[in-house]
C-alpha positions as CSV (number, residue, x, y, z in Angstrom):
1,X,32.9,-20.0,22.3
2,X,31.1,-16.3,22.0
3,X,28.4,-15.8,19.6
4,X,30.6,-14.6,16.7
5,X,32.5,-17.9,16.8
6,X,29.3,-19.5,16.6
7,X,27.9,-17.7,14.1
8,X,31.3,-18.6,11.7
9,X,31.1,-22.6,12.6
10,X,27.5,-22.4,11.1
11,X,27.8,-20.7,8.7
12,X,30.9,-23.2,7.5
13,X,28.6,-25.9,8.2
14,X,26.0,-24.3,6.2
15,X,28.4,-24.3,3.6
16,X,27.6,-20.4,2.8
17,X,30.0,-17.8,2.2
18,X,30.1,-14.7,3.9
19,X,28.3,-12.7,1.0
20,X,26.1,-15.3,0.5
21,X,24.7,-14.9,4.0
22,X,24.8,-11.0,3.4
23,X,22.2,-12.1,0.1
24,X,20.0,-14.2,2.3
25,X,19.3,-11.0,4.5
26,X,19.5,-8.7,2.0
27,X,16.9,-10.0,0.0
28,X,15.1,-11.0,3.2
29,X,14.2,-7.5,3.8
30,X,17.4,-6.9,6.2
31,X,19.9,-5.0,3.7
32,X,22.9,-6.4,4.8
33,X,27.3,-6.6,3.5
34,X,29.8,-9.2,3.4
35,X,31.4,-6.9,5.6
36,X,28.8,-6.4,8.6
37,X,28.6,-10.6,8.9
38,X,32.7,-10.6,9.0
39,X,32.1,-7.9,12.1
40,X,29.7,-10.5,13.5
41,X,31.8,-13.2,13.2
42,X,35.0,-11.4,14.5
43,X,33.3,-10.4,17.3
44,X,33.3,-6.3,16.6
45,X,29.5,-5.9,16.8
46,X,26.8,-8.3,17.1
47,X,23.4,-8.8,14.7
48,X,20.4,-6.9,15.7
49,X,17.3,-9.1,16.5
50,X,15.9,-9.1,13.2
51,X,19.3,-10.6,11.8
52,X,20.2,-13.0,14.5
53,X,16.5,-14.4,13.8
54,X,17.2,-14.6,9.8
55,X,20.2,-16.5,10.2
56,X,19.2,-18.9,12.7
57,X,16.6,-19.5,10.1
58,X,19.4,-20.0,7.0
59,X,21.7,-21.9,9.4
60,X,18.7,-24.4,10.9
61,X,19.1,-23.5,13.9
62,X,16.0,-24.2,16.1
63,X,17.2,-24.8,19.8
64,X,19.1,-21.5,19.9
65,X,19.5,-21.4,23.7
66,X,21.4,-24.5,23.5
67,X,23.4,-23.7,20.6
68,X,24.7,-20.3,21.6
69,X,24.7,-20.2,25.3
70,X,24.9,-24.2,26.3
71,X,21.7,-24.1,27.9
72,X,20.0,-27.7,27.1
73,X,16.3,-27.7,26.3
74,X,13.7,-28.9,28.9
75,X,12.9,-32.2,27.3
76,X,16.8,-33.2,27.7
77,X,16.7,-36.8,29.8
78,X,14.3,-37.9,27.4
79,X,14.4,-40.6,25.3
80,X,13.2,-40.4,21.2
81,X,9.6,-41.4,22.6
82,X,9.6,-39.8,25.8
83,X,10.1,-36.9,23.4
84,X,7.3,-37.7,20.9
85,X,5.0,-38.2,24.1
86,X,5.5,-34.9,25.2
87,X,5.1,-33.1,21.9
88,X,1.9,-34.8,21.3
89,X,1.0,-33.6,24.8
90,X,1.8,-29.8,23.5
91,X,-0.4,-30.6,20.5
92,X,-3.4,-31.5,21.9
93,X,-3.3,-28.8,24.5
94,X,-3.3,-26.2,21.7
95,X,-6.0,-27.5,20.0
96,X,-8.1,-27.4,23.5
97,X,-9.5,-23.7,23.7
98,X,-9.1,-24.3,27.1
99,X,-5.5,-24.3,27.1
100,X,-4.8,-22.5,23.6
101,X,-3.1,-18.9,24.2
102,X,-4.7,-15.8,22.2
103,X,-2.0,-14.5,20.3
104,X,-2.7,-11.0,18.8
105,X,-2.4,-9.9,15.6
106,X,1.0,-8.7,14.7
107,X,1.4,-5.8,12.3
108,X,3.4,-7.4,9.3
109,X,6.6,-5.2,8.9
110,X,7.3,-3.5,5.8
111,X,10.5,-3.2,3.4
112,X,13.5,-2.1,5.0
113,X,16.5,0.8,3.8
114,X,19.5,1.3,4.6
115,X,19.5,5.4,5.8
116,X,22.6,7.4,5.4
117,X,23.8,10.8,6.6
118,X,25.2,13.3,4.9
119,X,28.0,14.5,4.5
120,X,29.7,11.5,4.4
121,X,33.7,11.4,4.0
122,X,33.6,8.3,1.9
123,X,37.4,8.2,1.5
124,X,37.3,4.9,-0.3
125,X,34.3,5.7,-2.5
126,X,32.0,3.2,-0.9
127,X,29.7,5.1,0.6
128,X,26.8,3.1,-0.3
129,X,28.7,-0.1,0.3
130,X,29.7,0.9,3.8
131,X,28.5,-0.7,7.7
132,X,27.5,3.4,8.2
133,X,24.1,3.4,7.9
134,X,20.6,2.5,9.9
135,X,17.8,0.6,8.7
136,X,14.9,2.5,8.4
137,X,11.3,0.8,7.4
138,X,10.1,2.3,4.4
139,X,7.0,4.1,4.9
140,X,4.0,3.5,2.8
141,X,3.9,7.0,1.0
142,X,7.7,6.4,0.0
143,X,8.1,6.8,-3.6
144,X,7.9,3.8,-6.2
145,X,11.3,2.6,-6.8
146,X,13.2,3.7,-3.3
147,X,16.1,1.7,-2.9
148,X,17.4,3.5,0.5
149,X,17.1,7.3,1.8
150,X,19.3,10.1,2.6
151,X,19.3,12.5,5.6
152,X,20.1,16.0,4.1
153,X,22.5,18.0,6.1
154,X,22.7,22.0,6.2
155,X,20.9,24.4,4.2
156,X,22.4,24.0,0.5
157,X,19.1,22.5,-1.0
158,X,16.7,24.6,0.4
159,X,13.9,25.9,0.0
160,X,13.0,22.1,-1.7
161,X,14.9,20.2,1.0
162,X,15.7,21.2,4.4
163,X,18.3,20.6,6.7
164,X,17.8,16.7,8.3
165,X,15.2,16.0,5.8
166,X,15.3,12.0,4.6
167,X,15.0,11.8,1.4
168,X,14.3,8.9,-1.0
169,X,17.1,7.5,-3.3
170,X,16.6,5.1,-6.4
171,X,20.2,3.6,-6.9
172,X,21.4,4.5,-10.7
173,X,24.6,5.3,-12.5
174,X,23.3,7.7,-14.6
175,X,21.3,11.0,-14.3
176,X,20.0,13.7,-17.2
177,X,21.1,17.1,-16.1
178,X,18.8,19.1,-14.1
179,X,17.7,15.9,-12.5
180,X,18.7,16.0,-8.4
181,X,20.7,13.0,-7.3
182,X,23.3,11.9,-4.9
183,X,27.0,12.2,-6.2
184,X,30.5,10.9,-4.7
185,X,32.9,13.8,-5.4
186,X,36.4,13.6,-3.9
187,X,35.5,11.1,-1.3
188,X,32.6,12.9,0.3
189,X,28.7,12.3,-0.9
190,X,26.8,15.2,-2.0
191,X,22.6,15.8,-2.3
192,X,23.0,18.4,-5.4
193,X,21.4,18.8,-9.2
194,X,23.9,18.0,-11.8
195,X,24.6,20.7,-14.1
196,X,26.9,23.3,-16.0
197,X,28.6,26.5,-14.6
198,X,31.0,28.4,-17.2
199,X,29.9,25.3,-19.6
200,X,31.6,23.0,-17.5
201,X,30.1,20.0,-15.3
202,X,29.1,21.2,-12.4
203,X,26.9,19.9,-8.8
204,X,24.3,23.1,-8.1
205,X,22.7,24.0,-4.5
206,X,19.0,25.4,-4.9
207,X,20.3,27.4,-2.5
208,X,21.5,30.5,-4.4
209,X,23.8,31.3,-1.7
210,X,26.0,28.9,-2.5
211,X,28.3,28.4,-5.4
212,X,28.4,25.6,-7.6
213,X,30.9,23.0,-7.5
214,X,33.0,22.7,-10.7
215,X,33.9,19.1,-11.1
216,X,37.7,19.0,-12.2
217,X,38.5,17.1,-15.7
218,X,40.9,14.5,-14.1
219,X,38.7,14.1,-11.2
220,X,35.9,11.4,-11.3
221,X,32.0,12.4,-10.5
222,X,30.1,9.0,-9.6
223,X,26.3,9.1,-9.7
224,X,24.9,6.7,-6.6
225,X,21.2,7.5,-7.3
226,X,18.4,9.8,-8.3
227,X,16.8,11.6,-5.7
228,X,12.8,10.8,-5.7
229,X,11.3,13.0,-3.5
């Protein structure tokens, strides 16, 4: 049994779902989809440390060595008090400064994003529900209300934002014009500023030396966020 399989038979046993498990990261700091835990379990990719560690945590899993690979634990051959014996052995040591390890202080890791590259050929029009992103830890001088970031491709937004700039996205349906945001148009995902050209709706570069791009009457514009920064 490989690690995917594994990963489904506790999950059942659980009793989760697949989304629910995608919530438990997700909310965990570790955005995650019901699709990416499918992958898991299908065997098309495999977690990253961070996720393997989070659901070992929702599925109870404690001896993972033996569970996943087959390997038994060191106090196997014991009996129930053989095993109590030795615990209270490990205790005690810890407590001794003698024995006890220094363990150094660990910087506490901050809120994870998912990062996305534009363009993106959405195709479907999930863009922001889609496996094609990286996590990125959310630096301290990231705006207030940054629910994931954007890498900017090419020059259309300069001089404001420059080609492979990340920028910071608060996820919203809505925008007033002149505000910046990030649009799905036709399947692909644009950085632009909604607006008007010949009094119709239009996404505008800050770049002058591009045109503006008329967005078609039977075609439908889909706001994924406003840009923050």
């Amino acid at each position: 049994m490989h690690v995917g399989d594994t990963l489904a038979q506790l999950r059942r046993e659980a009793g989760l779902s697949q989304g629910e498990a995608a919530a438990y990261l997700t909310d965990s700091g570790c955005p995650c989809t019901q699709k990416s835990v499918s992958k898991w379990e299908r065997g098309v990719n495999l977690p990253n440390a961070g996720q393997f560690l989070l659901l070992c945590r929702l599925y109870g899993v404690r001896d993972v060595l033996h569970r996943f690979f087959g390997m038994e634990d060191s106090l196997s051959g014991l009996n129930a008090l053989g095993r109590r014996r030795v615990e209270e052995y490990i205790r005690l040591l810890k407590g001794d400064p003698a024995f006890g390890e220094e363990v150094p202080a660990v910087r506490k890791p901050g809120r994870v994003i998912p990062l996305y590259d534009l363009p993106v050929s959405a195709g479907t029009g999930q863009f922001l529900d889609s496996s094609d992103h990286r996590l990125l830890e959310l630096p301290e001088s990231a705006p207030r209300g940054t629910d994931y970031a954007v890498r900017i491709s090419g020059d259309s937004m300069e001089p404001r934002y420059a080609d492979r700039q990340v920028v910071y996205v608060q996820r919203q349906e809505t925008l007033e014009p002149g505000e910046t945001g990030i649009f799905l148009y036709r399947g692909d995902a644009y950085c632009k500023v909604l607006g008007k050209d010949g009094g119709k709706p239009a996404l505008i570069s800050l770049n002058k030396r591009y045109d503006p791009i008329r967005v078609a009457e039977e075609e439908d514009l889909r706001v994924l966020g406003k840009v923050l920064s």
